[in-house]
VMD Tcl script that draws the C-alpha trace (Angstrom):
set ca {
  {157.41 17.96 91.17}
  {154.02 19.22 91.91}
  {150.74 18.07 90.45}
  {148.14 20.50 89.44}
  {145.08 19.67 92.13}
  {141.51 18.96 90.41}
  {139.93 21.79 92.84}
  {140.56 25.84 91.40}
  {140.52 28.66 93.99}
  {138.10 31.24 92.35}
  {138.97 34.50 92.66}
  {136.06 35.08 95.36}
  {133.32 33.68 97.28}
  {130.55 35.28 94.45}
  {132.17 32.89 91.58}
  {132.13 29.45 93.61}
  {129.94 26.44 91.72}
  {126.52 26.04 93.57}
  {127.76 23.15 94.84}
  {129.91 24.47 96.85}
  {128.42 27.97 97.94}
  {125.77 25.79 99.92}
  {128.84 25.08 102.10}
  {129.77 28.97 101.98}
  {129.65 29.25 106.28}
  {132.23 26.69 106.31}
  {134.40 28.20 103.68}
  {133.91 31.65 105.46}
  {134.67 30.10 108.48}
  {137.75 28.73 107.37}
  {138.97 31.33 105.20}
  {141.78 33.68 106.52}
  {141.70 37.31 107.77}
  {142.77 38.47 103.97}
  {140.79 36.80 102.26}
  {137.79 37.60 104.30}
  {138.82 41.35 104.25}
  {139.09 41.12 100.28}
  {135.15 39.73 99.94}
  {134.26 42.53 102.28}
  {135.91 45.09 100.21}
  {135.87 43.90 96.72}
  {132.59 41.93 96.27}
  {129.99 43.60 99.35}
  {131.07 46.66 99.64}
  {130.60 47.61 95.83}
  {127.01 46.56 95.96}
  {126.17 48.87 98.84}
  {127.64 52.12 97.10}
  {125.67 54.99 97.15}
  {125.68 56.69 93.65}
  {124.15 58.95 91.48}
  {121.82 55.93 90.40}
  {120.68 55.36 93.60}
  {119.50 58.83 94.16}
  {118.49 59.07 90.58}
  {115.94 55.98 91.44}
  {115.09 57.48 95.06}
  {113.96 60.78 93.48}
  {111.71 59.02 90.42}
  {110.40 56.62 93.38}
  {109.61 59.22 95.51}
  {107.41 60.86 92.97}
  {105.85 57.73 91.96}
  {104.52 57.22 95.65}
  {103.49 61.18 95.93}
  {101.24 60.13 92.62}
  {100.02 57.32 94.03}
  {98.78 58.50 97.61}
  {97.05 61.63 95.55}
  {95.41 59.30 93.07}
  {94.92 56.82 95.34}
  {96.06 54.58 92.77}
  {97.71 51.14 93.81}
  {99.64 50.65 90.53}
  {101.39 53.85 90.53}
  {102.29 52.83 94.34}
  {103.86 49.30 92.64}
  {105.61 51.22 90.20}
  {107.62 53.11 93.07}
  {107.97 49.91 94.83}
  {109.72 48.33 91.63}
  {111.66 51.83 90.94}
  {112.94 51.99 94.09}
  {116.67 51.89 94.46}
  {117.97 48.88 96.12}
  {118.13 49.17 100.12}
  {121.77 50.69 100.18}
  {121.53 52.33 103.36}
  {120.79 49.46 105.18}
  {123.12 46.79 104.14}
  {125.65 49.65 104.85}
  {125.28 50.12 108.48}
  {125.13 46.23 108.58}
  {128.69 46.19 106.65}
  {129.94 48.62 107.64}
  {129.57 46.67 111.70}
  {131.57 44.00 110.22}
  {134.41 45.80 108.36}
  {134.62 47.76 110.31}
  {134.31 51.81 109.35}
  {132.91 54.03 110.91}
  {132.85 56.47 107.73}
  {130.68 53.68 106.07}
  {128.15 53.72 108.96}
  {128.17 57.83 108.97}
  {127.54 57.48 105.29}
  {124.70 54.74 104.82}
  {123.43 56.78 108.46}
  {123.35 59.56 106.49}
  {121.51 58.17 103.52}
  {119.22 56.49 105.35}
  {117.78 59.53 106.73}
  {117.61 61.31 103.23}
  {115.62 58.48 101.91}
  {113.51 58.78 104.72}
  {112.76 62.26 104.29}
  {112.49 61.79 100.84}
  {109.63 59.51 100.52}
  {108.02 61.63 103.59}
  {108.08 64.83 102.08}
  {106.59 63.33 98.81}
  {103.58 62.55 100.73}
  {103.75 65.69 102.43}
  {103.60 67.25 99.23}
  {100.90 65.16 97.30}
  {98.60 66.69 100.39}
  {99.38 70.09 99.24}
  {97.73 69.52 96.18}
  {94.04 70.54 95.32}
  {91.40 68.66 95.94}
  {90.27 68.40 92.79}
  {93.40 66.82 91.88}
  {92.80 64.00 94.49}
  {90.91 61.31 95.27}
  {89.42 63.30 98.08}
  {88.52 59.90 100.47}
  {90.61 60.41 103.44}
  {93.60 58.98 104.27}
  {94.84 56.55 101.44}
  {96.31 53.12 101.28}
  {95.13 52.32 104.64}
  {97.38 48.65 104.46}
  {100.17 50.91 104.89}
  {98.71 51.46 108.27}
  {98.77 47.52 109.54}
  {101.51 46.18 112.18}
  {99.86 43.01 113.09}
  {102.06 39.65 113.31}
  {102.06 39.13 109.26}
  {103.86 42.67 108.64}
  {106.30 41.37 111.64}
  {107.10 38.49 110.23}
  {107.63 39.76 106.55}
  {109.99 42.11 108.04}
  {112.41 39.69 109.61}
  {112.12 37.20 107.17}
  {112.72 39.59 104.03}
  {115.55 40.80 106.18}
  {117.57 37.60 106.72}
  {116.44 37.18 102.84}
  {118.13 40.11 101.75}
  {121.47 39.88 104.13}
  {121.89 36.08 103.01}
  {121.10 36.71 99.51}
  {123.66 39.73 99.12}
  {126.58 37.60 100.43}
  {125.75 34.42 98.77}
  {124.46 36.09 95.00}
  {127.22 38.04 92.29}
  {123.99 40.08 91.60}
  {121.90 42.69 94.32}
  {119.04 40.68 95.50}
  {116.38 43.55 94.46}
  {113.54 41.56 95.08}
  {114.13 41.25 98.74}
  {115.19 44.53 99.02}
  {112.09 45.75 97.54}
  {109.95 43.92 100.47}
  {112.15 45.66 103.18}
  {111.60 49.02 101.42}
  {107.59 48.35 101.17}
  {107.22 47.73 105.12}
  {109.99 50.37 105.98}
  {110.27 53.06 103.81}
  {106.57 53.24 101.76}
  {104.85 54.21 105.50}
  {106.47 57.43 105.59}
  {105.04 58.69 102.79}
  {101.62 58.08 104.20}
  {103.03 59.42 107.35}
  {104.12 63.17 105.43}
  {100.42 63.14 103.60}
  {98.76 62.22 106.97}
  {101.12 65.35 108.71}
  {99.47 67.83 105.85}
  {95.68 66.50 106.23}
  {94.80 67.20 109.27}
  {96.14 64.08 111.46}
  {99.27 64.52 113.45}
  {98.42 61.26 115.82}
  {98.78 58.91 112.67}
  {101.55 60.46 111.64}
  {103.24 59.80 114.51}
  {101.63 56.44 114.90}
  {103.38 55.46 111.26}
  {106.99 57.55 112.16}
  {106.98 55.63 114.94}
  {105.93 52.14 113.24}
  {109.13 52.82 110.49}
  {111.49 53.51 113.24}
  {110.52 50.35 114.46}
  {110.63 48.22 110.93}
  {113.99 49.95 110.93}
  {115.76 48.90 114.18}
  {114.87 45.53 113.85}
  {115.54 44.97 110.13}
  {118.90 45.90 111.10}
  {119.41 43.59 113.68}
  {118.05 40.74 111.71}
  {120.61 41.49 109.13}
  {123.56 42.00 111.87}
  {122.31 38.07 113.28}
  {122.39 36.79 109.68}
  {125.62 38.09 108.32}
  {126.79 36.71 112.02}
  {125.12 33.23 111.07}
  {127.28 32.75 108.20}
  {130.30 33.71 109.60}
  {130.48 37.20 109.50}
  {130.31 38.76 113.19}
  {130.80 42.38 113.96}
  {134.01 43.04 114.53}
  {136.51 45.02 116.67}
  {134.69 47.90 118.59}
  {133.10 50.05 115.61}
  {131.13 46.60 115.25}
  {130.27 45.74 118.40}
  {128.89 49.44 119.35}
  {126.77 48.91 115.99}
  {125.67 45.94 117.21}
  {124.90 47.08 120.77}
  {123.22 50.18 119.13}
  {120.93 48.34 116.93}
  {119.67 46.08 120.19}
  {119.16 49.33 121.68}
  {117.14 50.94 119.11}
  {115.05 48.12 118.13}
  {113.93 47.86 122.38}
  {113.80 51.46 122.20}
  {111.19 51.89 119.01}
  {109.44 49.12 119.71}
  {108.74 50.52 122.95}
  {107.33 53.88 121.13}
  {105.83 52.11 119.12}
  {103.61 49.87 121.62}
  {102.72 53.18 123.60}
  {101.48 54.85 120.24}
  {100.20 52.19 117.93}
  {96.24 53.16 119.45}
  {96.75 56.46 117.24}
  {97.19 53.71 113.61}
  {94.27 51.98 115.27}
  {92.32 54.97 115.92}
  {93.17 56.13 112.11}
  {91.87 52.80 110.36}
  {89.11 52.78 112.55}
  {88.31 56.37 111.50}
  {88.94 55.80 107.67}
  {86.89 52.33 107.79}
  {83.75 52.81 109.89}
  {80.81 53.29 107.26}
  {78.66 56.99 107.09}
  {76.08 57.57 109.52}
  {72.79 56.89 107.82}
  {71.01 60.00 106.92}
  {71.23 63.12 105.14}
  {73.49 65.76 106.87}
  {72.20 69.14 106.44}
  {73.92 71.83 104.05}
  {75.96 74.66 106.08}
  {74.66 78.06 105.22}
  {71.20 77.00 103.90}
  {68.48 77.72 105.97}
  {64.80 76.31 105.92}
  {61.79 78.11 105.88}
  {59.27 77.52 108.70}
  {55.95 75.51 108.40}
  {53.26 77.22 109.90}
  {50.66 75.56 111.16}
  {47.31 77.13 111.07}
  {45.46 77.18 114.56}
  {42.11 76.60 114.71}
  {39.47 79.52 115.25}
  {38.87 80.18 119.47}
  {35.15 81.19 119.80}
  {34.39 84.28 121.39}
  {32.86 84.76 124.72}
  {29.89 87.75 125.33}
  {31.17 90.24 128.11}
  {29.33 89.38 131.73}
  {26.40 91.34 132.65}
  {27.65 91.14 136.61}
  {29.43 93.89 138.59}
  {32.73 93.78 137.66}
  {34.95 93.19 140.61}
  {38.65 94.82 141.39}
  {41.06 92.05 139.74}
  {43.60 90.32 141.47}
  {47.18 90.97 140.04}
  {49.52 87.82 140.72}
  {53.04 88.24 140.21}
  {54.28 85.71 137.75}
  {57.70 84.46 137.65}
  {60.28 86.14 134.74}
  {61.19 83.52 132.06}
  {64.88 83.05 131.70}
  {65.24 82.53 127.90}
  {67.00 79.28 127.20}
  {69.89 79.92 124.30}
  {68.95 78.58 120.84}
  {70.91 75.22 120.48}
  {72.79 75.20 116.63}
  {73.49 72.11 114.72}
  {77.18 71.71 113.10}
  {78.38 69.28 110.84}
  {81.92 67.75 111.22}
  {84.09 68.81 108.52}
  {87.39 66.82 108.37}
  {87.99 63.75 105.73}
  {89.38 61.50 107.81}
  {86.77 62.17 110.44}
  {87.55 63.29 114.29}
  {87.64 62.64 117.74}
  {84.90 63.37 120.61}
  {86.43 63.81 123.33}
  {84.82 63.22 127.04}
  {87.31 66.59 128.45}
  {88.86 69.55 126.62}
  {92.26 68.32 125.47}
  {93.92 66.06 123.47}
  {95.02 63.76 126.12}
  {91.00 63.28 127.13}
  {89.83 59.72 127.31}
  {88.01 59.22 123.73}
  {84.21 58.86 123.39}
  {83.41 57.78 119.84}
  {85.00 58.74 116.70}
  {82.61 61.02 113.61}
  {83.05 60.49 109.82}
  {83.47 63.88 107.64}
  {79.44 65.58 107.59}
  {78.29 64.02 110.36}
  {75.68 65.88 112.56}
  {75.36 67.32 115.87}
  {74.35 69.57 118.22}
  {76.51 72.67 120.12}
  {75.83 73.10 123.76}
  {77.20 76.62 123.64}
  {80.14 75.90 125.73}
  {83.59 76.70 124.66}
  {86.93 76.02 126.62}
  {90.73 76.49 125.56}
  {93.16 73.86 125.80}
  {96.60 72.77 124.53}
  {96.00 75.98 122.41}
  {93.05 74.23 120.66}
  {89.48 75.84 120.86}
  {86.92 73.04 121.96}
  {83.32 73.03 121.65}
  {80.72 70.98 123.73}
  {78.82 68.91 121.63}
  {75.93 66.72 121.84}
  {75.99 63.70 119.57}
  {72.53 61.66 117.63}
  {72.73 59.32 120.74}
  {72.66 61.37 123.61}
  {76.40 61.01 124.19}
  {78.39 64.44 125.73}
  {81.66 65.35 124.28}
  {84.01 67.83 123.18}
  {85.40 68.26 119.40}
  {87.90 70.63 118.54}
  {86.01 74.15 117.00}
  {88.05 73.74 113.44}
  {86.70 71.20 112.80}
  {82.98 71.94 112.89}
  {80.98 74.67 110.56}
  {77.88 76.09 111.30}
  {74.65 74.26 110.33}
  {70.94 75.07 111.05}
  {69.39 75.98 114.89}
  {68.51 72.85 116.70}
  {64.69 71.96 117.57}
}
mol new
graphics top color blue
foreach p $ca { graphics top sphere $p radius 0.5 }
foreach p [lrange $ca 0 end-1] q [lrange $ca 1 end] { graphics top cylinder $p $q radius 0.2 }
display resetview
């Protein structure tokens, strides 16, 4: 005769007492091949399904953050940080190494480059718009633009959040996931807008910054789903797993041999106006004469007047008239100490700032540059499209 045991078997690890999911590694651990296969399949796997919600949520989030970056405004950008959908793509590929499938890593692959592009072409788009219709202050949202140790550390730790949380919790652990999308996916939108206005080196910067967050999010969630007793396994796994060490060496790599173009962007965006009033384009001043004072005349000599002496003088080369330009870019531009973009940089100029043309002009990378002189002396070289045409230099 048997007697009924105090202790139930739930029907999965989600619907264990508290007391006992704190001990969930050592269940895991000690569960068998079904039953870890079933928790895979029944209770993760659900929660990482991409449907029509998700892209329902990616499309009204997407427009959110295109609102924000024209408006500038910071609560439209935490409205498509709460709308976001929750980080599907990414707790895929992590699954989907310890599953394995490879049609589950093709498929949250997949996705994870349409989000991408999605919240990148919003930004691209919000650019597009008039300026009226902006805020019209260079690039926006410049935080989005940090990668010191604090956006490092938020990364890996909202990471191993989110992986622990969506194998211990019944529920998706949206609040985690909404951290991970903030440092991953909200860059790129800055990244399309900065694309559109003008500055391909912080778009790059950023692209290459989200690659980055990427890769290693990844393989914080791969070491954390290993930590409790979920390795990759089989080969599909262990290629994910290799892969995602790769990557995250890889883009951190790009990363550390571009981040000067974020720098160079926040530096650009936060260095105050030079004092003064920059002169209109296209309005001209009228001289001030100065009146000379009267020259007394001198009586003709009474003497014989001699043969003169003709001297030859020397001919006057005229010197060229030096013009004044204004810098017309909002998020400001690079002098250069070469023609090129690859030129070691001199100083940065904010939108309206003035100087002077030398009247030298040389092609390069397919860009136009102009010699310049700047208010302190300094030579450089500017690209021509982004100067206009102010008033001759004295």
């Amino acid at each position: 005769m048997n007697l009924p045991t105090s202790q139930t078997n739930p029907d999965g690890f989600n619907s264990l007492p508290p007391n006992q999911k704190r001990r969930m590694r050592l269940m895991i651990r000690s569960a068998s091949a079904a039953e870890i296969d079933s928790f895979l399949h029944d209770d993760l796997q659900p929660k990482t399904a991409l449907n029509p919600v998700y892209f329902v949520m990616l499309a009204l989030s997407a427009l959110l953050l295109g609102a924000a970056l024209a408006a500038n405004s910071p609560l439209l950008l935490l409205a498509a940080l709460l709308c976001a959908p929750f980080n599907s793509p990414l707790m895929g590929l992590t699954l989907s190494a310890v599953i394995p499938s490879w049609a589950l890593m093709l498929r949250s692959f997949s996705a994870l480059l349409l989000t991408a592009a999605a919240y990148f072409g919003a930004g691209w788009l919000a650019a597009l718009l008039p300026a009226r219709l902006t805020s019209g202050k260079g690039l926006p949202f410049l935080h989005l633009l940090q990668h010191g140790w604090l956006e490092w550390t938020a990364l890996v730790v909202g990471s191993a959040l989110l992986a622990a949380m969506l194998i211990r919790q019944r529920e998706t652990p949206r609040l985690a996931s909404a951290l991970v999308t903030a440092l991953v996916f909200m860059p790129l939108g800055l990244a399309g807008w900065a694309l559109q206005a003008g500055s391909p080196y912080a778009s790059f910067g950023l692209l290459q910054l989200c690659a980055a967050f990427t890769a290693a999010a990844l393989l914080v969630a791969l070491i954390t789903f290993w930590a409790v007793g979920l390795p990759p396994r089989k080969g599909a796994g262990w290629v994910l797993f290799v892969l995602a060490l790769g990557l995250t060496a890889l883009t951190l790599f790009g990363f550390l041999s571009s981040q000067h173009h974020l720098t160079q962007a926040i530096a650009l965006n936060t260095t105050p106006p030079p004092v003064g009033t920059a002169t209109q384009s296209g309005v001209s001043q009228p001289p001030t004469q100065t009146p000379l004072p009267p020259t007394p005349t001198r009586s003709a000599p009474t003497s014989a007047v001699q043969n003169p002496v003709i001297t030859a003088l020397p001919s006057i080369t005229p010197t060229p008239t030096l013009v004044s330009a204004l810098i017309r870019s909002d998020t400001g531009v690079i002098v250069r100490a070469e023609p090129g973009s690859a030129a070691s940089v001199v100083t940065y100029l904010n939108d309206l700032s003035e100087l002077v043309l030398l009247g030298e002009q040389a092609q390069k990378d397919g860009v136009l540059w102009e010699k310049v002189r700047l208010p302190d002396g300094k030579i450089g070289w500017v690209s021509a499209r982004f100067l206009i045409t102010a008033t001759p230099a004295k």
